[in-house]
FIDRENDREN-148127 format. One line per 3 residues: number of its first residue (from 1); their letters; for each residue x, y, z of C-alpha. Coordinates in steps of 0.5 Angstrom, whole numbers. Each point is the difference from the previous one (the first is absolute). Example, Ala and Ser with C-alpha at 12.3 -4.5 7.8 and 13.67 -1.06 7.14 Angstrom:
1> as> 25,-9,16  2,7,-2
END
This chain:
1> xxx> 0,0,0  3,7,-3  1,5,6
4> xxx> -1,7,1  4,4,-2  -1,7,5
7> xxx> 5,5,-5  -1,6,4  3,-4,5
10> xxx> 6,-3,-5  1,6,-3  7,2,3
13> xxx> 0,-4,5  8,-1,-3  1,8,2
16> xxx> 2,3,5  -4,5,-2  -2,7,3
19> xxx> -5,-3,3  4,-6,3  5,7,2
22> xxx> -5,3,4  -3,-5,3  8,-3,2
25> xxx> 3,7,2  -1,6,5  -3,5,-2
28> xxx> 6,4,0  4,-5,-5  -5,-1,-4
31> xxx> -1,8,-2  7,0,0  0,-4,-7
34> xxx> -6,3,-3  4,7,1  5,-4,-3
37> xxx> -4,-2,-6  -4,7,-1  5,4,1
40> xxx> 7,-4,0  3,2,6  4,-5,3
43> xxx> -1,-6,6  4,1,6  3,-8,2
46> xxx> -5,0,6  -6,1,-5  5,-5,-5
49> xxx> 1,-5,5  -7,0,2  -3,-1,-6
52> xxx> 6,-5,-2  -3,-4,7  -7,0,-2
55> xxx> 2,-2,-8  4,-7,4  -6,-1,4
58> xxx> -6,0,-5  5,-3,-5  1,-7,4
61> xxx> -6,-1,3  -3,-1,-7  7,-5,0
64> xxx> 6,5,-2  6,-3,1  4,5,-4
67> xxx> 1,7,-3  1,3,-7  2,7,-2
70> xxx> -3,-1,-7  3,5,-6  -1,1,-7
73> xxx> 8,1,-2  0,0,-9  -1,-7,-3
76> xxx> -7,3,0  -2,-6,6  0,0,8
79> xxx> 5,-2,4  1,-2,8  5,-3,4
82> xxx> -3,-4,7  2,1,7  -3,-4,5
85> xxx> -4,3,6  4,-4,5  6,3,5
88> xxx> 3,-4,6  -1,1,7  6,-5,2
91> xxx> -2,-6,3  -1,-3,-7  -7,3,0
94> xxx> -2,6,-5  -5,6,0  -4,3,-6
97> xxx> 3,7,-1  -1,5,-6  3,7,2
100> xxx> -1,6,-4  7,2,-2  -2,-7,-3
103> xxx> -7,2,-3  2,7,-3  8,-3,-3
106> xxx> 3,-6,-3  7,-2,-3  -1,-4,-6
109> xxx> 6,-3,-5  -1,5,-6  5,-3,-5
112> xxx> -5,-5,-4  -4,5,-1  -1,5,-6
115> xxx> 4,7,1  2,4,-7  6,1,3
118> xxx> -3,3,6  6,-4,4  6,-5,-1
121> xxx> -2,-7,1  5,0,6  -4,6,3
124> xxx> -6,-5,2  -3,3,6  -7,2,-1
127> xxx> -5,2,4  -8,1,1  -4,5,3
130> xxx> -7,-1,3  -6,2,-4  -4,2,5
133> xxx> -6,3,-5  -1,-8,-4  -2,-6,6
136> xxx> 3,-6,3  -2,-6,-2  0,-8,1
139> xxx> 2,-4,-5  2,-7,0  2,0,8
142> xxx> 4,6,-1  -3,8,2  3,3,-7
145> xxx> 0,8,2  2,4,-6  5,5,-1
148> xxx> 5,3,-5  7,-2,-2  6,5,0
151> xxx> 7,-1,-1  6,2,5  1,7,-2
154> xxx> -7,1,-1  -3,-1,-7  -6,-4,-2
157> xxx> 0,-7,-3  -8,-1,1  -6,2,-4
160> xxx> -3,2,6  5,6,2  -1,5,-6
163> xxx> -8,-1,1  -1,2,6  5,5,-2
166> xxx> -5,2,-7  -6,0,5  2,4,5
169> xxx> 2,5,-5  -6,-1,-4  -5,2,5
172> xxx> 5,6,1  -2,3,-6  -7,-3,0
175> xxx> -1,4,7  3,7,-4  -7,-1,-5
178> xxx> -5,-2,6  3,6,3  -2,6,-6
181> xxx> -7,-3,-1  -2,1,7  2,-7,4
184> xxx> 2,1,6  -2,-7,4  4,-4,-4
187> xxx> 7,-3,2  2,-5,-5  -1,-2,-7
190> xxx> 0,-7,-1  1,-4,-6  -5,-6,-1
193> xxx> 2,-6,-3  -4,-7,-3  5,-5,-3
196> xxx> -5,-5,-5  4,-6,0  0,-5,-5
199> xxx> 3,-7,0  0,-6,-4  -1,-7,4
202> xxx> 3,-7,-2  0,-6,1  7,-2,4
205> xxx> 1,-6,-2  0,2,-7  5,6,2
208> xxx> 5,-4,3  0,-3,-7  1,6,-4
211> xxx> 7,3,1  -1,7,-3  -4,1,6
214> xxx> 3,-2,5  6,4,-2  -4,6,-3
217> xxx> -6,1,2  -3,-1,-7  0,-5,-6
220> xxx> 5,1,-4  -3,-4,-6  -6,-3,0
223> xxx> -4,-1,-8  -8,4,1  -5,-5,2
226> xxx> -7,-2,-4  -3,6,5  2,5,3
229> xxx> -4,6,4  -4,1,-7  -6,-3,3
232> xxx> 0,6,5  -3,-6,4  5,1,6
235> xxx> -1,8,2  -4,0,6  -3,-6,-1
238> xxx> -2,-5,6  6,-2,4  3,-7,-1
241> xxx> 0,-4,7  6,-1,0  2,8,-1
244> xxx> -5,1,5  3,-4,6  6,4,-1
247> xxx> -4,7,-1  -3,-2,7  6,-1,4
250> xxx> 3,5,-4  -5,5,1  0,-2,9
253> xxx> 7,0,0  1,8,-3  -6,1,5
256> xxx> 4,-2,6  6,3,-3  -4,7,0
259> xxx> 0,1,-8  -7,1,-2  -1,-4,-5
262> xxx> -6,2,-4  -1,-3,-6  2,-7,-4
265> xxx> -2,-2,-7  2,-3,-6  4,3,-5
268> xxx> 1,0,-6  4,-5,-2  -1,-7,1
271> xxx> 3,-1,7  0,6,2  -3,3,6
274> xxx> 1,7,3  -1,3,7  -1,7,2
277> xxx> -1,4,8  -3,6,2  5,5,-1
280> xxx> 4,3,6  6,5,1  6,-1,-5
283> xxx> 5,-2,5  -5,-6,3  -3,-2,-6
286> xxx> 9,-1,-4  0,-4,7  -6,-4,-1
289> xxx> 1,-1,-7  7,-3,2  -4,-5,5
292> xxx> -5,-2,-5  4,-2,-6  5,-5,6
295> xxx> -7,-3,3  -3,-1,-7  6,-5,-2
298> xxx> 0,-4,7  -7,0,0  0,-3,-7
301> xxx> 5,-6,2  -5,-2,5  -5,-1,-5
304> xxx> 6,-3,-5  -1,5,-5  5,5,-1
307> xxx> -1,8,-1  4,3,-6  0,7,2
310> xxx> 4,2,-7  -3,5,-5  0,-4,-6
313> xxx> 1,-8,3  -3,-3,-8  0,4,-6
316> xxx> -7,2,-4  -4,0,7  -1,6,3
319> xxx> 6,2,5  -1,1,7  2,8,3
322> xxx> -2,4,7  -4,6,-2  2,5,5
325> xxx> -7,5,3  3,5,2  -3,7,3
328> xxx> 0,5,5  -3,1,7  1,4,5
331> xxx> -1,-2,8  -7,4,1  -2,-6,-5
334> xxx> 0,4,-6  1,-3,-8  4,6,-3
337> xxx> -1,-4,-8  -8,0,1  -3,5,-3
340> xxx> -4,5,4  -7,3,0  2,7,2
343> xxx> 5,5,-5  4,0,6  0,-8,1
346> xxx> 1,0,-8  6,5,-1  4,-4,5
349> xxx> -2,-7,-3  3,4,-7  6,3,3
352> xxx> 2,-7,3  -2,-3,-7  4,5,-3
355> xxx> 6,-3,4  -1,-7,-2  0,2,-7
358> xxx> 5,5,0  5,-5,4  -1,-6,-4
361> xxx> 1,3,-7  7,3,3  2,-7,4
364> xxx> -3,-4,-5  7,-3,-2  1,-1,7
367> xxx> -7,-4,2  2,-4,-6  6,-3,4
370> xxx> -3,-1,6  -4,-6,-4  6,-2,-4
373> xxx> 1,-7,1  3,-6,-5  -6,-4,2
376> xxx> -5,6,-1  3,1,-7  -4,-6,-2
379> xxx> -7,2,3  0,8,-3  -4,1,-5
382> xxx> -5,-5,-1  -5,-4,2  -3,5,5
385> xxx> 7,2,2  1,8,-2  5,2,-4
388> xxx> 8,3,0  -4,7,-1  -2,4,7
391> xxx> -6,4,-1  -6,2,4  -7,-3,-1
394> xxx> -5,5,3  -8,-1,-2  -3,3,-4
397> xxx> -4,5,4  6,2,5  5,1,-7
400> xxx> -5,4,-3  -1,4,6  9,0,-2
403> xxx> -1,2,-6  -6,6,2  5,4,5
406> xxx> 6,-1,-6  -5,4,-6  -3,3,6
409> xxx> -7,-2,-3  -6,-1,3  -2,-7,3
412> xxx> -6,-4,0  -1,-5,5  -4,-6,1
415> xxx> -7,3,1  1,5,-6  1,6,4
418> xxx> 5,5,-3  6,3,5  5,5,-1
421> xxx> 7,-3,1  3,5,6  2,-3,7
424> xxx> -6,3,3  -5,-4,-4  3,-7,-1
427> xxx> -4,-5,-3  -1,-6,6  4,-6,-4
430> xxx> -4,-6,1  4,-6,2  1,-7,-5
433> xxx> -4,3,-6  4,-4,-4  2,-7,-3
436> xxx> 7,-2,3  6,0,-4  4,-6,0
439> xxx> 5,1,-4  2,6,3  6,1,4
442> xxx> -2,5,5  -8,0,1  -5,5,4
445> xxx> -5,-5,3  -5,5,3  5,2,7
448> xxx> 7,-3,-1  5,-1,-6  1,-8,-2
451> xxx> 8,-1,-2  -1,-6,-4  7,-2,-2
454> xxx> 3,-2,6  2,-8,-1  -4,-5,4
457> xxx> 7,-2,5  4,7,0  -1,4,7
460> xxx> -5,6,0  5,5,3  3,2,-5
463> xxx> -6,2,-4  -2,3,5  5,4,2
466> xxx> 1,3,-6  -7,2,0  0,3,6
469> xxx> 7,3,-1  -3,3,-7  -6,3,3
472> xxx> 3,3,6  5,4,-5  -6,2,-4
475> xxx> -4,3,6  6,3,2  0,4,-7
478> xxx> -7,2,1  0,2,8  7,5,-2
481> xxx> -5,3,-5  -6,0,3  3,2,7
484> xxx> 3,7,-2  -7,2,-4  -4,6,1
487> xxx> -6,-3,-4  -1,-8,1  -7,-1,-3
490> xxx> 2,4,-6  9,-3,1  -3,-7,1
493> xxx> -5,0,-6  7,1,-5  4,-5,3
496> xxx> -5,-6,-1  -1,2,-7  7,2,-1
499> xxx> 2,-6,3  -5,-5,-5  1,4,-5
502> xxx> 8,-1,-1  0,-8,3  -8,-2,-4
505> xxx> 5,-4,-4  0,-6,5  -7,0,-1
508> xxx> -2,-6,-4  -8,-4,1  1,-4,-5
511> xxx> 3,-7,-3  6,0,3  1,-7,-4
514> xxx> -1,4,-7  7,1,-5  -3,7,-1
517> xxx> 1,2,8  6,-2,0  2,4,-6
520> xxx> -4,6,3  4,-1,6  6,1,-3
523> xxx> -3,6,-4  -1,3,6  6,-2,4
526> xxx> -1,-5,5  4,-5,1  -1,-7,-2
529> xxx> 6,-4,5  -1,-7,-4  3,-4,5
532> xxx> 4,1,7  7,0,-4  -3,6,-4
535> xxx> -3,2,7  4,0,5  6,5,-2
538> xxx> -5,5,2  0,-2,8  6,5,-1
541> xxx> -1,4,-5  2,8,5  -7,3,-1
544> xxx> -3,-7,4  6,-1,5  -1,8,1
547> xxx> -8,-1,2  3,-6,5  6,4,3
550> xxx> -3,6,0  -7,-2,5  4,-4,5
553> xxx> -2,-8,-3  7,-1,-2  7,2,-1
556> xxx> 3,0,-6  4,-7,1  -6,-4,3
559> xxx> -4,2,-6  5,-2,-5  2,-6,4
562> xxx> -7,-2,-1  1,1,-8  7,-5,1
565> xxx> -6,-6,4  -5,1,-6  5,0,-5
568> xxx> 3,-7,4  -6,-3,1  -2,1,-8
571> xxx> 7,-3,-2  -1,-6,5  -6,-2,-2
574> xxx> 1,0,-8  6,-5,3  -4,-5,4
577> xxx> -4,0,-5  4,-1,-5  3,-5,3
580> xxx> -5,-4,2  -3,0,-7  7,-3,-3
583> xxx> 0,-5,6  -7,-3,-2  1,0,-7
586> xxx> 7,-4,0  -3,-4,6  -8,-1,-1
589> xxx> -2,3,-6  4,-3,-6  2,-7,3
592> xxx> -8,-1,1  -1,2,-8  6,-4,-2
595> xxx> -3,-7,4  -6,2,-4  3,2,-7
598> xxx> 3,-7,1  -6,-5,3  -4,4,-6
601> xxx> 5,-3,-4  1,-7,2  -7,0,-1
604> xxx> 1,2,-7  4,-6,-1  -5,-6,2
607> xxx> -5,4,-3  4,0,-7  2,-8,1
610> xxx> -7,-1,1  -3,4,-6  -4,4,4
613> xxx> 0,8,-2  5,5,5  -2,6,-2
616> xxx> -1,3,6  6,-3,4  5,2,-5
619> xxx> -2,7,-1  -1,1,7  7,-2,2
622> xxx> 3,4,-6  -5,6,2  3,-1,7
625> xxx> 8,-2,-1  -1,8,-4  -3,4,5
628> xxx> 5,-4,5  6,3,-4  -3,6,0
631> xxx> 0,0,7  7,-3,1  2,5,-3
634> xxx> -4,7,3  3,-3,6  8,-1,-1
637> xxx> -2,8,-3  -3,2,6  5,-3,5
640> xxx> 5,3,-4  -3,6,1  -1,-1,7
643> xxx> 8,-1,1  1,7,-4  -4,4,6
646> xxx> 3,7,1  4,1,6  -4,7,2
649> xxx> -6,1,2  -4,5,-5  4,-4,-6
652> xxx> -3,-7,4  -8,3,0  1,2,-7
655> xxx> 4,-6,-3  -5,-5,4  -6,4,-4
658> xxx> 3,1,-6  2,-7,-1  -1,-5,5
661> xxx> -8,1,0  0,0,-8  5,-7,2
664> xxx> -6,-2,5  -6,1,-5  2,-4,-5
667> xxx> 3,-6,3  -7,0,3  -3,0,-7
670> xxx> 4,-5,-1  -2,-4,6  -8,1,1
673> xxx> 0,-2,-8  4,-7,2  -6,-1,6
676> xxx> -5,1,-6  3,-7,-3  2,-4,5
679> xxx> -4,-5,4  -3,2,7  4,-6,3
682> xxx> 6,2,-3  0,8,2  3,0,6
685> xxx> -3,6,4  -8,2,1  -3,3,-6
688> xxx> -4,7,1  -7,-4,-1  2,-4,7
691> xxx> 4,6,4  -7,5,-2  -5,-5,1
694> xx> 2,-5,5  -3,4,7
END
C-alpha cells in the first residue's frame, strides 16, 4: 500500500533553512545573520561558533557523521572534501564537534583544479570561505555548506565568487534607478532565476555498451533509425512508468534538498525529458542547478538507467540545452521586467527595458562566449535550439510600443484607443499578448528574458554574470545621465527613445532558422560566432575585459584566465573525442564488419557450390569491405592529425575546429553507413533504435 506523502513536511527537511535557524538560534544569532544577509555585515565568532553549533547538531541528528565545504571551482561541477565531525576526549573515546572557525573557513588542496594560470601548480593552498546567503544542506550523511573557492593571494578560482560580486553590483545600479523614480522602500534588486533542464534517460546496460558514451557523453556514431521524433508523439505525451518512477524519486528527493521543482514532461525527442523550478534568486537557483544536475544522475542508477546531461548526445534529434529565466525583482516584492499599468510604472519597465536591449546589442560577442562550449557546438541552430546570432524577441505588441516611441508616432492598444506617446501617458502594456519565439536566442516572455542557448551540462553562473555585469553598466550609463537633469520626465522620454533607436538592431521577432535572417543580420552587423573556436576570443576582447574590471567581477588576470580554462576545455574535449573515435573504429567497428564481410563470403561460396543464386552476400560484402576501406583510411587520416596537434592553446582550439572536427565528421559518415549494411548481430555497439527507445 503506497504511503502518504506530506510534501510541506518534506519540502526542505534537508536544509538547514531560515527556519530551522530561528528555531535552533538565540535571537541575537539569528538577527546577526540576517543582517549579514541583507546588509552584508560581518559575523563576530561567538555568533559564528553559535551557528556552527547549531548546524552540528541539527545535522547529526538527521544521521550527519561528517561536513563538506561544498564549492564550484571552474570545471564547471562541484567539489568538496569530507571531514568527520568527530574529535578526541582521550581515554580512546571521541566528542561531535563543529566550530565556527571551521564553519565560516577551510583549506583544500588546490593544485588539481583549473586556475588559467592563476597560480604554479606547486602553490597548492586554496581556501574556502562560507556562503552565508546559500544554506547548508545534507547530502548522503554529509552536512554539505556552500562556499566560495580562492587562491592564497586571494584570487577567485570558482564560478560563485564573481556572481555574488556581479549581483552586488548590479542592484547598486538598480537601487540608483528606483532611487530618481521615487523608490525609497527598496533596498536591494535581486536578479530572479529559473533554469529549464532538459536530459535524456537511457538504459544503463545499453550505456556500458557504448564506448562513446562512457568516454564523451554523446554517441560518437550512431546511423539514423527508422523513427526519430517525427511523429511528434513524445512531446508532452503520457510519461512512460519506468521514467515516471525516477521522476517520482527525483522530483522527493530535490524537495527535501529544497529545489523547487515544479514541472516534468516529456521532450521533444525520444527519451527526452525536462525538469523546470520555481524561480528563485541568482545565487540560489546557480547552487540548486548544480545539485539538480548530480541528483539527476544518481537517481537514474537507482532506477538502471542513466542521465545524459550532454547537448547533443545523438545526431538528428533535438539537443538538450537549460533555458535561462531570468528578471529582476526588488525585496519589496516587485518585477521590475513586468510592464505596468500606470505612466510612471511603464516608464520605468521601459528604462529597465532599454538597459537589457542596450546591454545585449553591446555585450553580444560576450553573451555568445558565456554559452561556447564544444558540446553546444552540435546543439545551436537546429532542431528548436537558437541559432549562433544573438537577438532579442519581443511580442508584437511590446515591439510596437518600441517602434511608436523610435517614430515618435501615436500607439494604439488592444482595445482600439489611440495614446499619445510621451511619458505621462504611456499606454498599459499587457502581458503574454504574444506567440513565443522558439528560435530566438534572448525572448521576453511577459515578465522576465528567457536566454535559450545555455547547453544543458554547463553551469549557470557565467551566463548570468554576465547579465548581471552588463545591465549594472548600463544602469550606471543612464542613472550618470538621469542624476544630473533639471528636467527628468522630458530628459527620460529622450533617453529611452534615443536608446531603442540606436541599438533597435538587435531586435528581431521572426524565424531565427530563415537564411534571410542570417543575411539581415550581418547586414545589420550583428555578429554570428558560429562556433566556440570562433567565440571564445571575444571572452578577452578589451571592451569585455574592460566592463568586468571595471565593475568589480574580475581582475584582469582571473578573466583571462578564464578564457585559458574554456579555451583547454575545448581543446581536451575534441582529444578525447577523437581519441575515443580511433580507438573504437580500429578496435570494434572494423573487426566487427571485417567478420562480417568474410562470414558473407563464405556463404557466397557454399551458395555457389550449391548453385544457388549469392547476389545479396556478395554484393553486401563488396559494399561492406569498400565502405570499411574508406573508414580505415579516414581513421589512419584522423590519428594523423591528432598526432599533429599544435602546442599553443589558441592555434590548438583552432586546429581542432578546422581539421580534427572535419576528420571526425567523415569518419563517422563512413561509419554509420557501414551500421547500415551490416548484421545487427555483428554490430558491435547499441544502435539508435535501441538507445532511444529502449526505456
Amino acid at each position: 500500500m503506497e504511503t502518504t506523502l506530506h510534501l510541506p513536511e518534506l519540502f526542505g527537511s534537508r536544509v538547514f533553512n531560515e527556519e530551522t535557524m530561528k528555531e535552533r538560534l538565540s535571537p541575537a544569532s539569528y538577527g546577526a545573520w540576517k543582517k549579514c544577509v541583507t546588509e552584508g555585515t560581518s559575523l563576530d565568532i561567538s555568533t559564528a561558533n553559535e551557528i556552527a553549533e547549531a548546524m552540528k547538531q541539527w545535522a547529526v541528528e538527521k544521521g550527519a557523521t561528517h561536513f563538506t565545504h561544498w564549492f564550484q571551482p571552474m570545471t564547471g561541477v562541484t567539489a568538496e572534501k569530507h571531514d568527520s565531525f568527530i574529535s578526541p576526549v582521550g581515554g580512546g573515546r571521541i566528542m561531535m564537534e563543529f566550530s565556527g572557525k571551521e564553519l565560516v573557513r577551510g583549506e583544500s588542496d588546490a593544485s588539481s583544479f583549473p586556475s588559467g594560470g592563476l597560480r604554479a601548480t606547486f602553490e597548492a593552498r586554496g581556501y574556502t570561505a562560507w556562503d552565508p546567503t546559500s544554506f547548508a544542506f545534507l547530502k548522503e550523511g554529509t552536512l554539505c555548506i556552500p562556499t566560495i573557492f580562492c587562491s592564497y593571494s586571494g584570487h577567485a578560482l570558482d564560478k560563485k565568487t564573481p556572481l555574488l560580486r556581479s549581483l552586488d553590483e548590479m542592484s547598486r545600479q538598480a537601487i540608483r534607478i528606483l532611487r530618481l523614480f521615487g523608490d525609497t522602500q527598496t533596498r536591494r534588486v535581486i536578479a530572479q532565476v529559473g533554469p529549464e533542464q532538459e536530459y535524456f534517460l537511457i538504459d544503463k546496460q545499453l550505456y556500458a555498451r557504448r564506448k562513446d558514451l562512457r568516454m564523451t557523453g554523446r554517441t560518437l556514431f550512431g546511423a539514423k533509425p527508422p523513427r526519430g521524433q517525427e511523429l511528434d508523439d513524445h512531446y508532452y505525451g503520457a510519461i512512460k512508468p519506468r521514467v515516471a518512477a525516477f521522476m517520482k524519486d527525483l522530483d522527493e528527493t530535490l524537495w527535501s534538498l529544497g529545489v523547487p521543482s515544479k514541472t516534468k514532461h516529456n521532450e521533444v525527442a525520444p527519451s527526452q525529458h525536462e525538469m523546470a523550478p520555481i524561480y528563485t534568486d541568482a545565487n540560489t537557483a546557480c547552487d540548486q542547478n548544480q545539485l539538480v544536475m548530480e541528483v539527476m544522475k544518481k537517481v537514474a542508477d537507482h532506477h538502471d538507467l542513466v542521465c545524459l546531461l550532454h547537448e547533443k548526445p545523438f545526431a538528428g534529434v533535438n539537443g538538450s540545452g537549460k533555458h535561462d529565466n531570468w528578471s529582476l525583482g526588488t525585496d519589496t516584492g516587485k518585477n521590475l521586467f513586468r510592464p505596468g499599468s500606470t505612466p510612471s510604472q511603464n516608464a520605468q519597465f521601459l528604462l529597465f527595458l532599454a538597459a537589457f536591449v542596450k546591454g545585449v546589442d553591446e555585450y553580444q560577442d560576450f553573451l555568445r562566449t558565456t554559452v561556447a562550449t564544444a558540446g553546444n557546438d552540435h546543439r545551436l541552430g537546429a532542431q528548436e535550439a537558437p541559432p549562433a546570432v544573438i537577438s532579442i524577441f519581443l511580442g508584437d505588441e511590446l515591439n510596437a510600443v518600441v517602434e511608436s516611441i523610435i517614430q515618435g508616432t501615436e500607439y494604439t492598444d488592444a482595445s482600439k484607443k489611440t495614446l499619445e506617446i510621451g511619458v505621462d501617458v504611456l499606454p498599459a502594456i499587457r502581458q503574454d499578448t504574444t506567440d513565443r519565439n522558439r528560435t530566438s536566442p534572448m525572448a521576453f516572455t511577459g515578465n522576465k528574458f528567457e536566454f535559450r542557448m545555455l547547453g544543458s551540462s554547463q553551469s549557470i553562473s557565467g551566463p548570468n554574470i554576465a547579465l548581471n555585469t552588463i545591465m549594472a553598466e548600463e544602469l550606471k550609463q543612464f542613472a550618470d545621465e538621469l542624476e544630473q537633469s533639471t528636467d527628468f520626465q522630458g530628459d527620460l522620454q529622450k533617453l529611452i527613445r534615443r536608446v531603442f533607436t540606436q541599438h533597435q538592431r538587435i531586435i528581431f521577432n521572426g524565424n531565427g532558422y530563415d537564411g534571410a535572417w542570417i543575411a539581415e543580420a550581418e547586414r545589420r552587423g550583428l555578429s554570428n560566432l558560429k562556433s566556440a573556436a570562433d567565440a571564445l576570443p571575444a571572452y578577452v576582447a578589451p571592451k569585455n575585459v574592460e566592463l568586468f574590471v571595471k565593475h568589480g567581477i574580475y581582475i584582469k588576470e582571473e578573466i583571462q584566465a578564464r578564457y585559458e580554462i574554456h579555451v583547454e576545455n575545448y581543446v581536451n574535449v575534441l582529444k578525447i573525442e577523437a581519441s575515443t573515435m580511433i580507438d573504437m573504429i580500429r578496435h570494434d567497428i572494423l573487426p566487427a564488419v571485417s567478420r562480417y564481410a568474410a562470414d558473407l563470403c563464405t556463404r557466397a561460396d557454399s551458395k555457389k557450390r550449391m548453385d544457388v543464386p549469392c547476389a545479396y552476400e556478395i554484393n553486401t560484402a563488396k559494399g561492406v569491405a569498400k565502405i570499411a576501406d574508406d573508414l580505415m583510411e579516414q581513421c589512419r587520416i584522423l590519428a594523423s592529425d591528432l598526432e599533429e596537434l599544435p602546442a599553443g592553446p589558441e592555434t590548438a582550439m583552432r586546429y581542432c575546429h578546422d581539421t580534427l572536427l572535419p576528420d571526425m565528421v567523415n569518419a563517422r559518415a563512413s561509419a554509420d553507413a557501414l551500421e547500415v549494411l551490416t548484421a545487427a548481430e555483428y554490430w558491435p555497439m547499441p544502435v539508435y533504435s535501441q538507445l532511444l527507445f529502449s526505456v
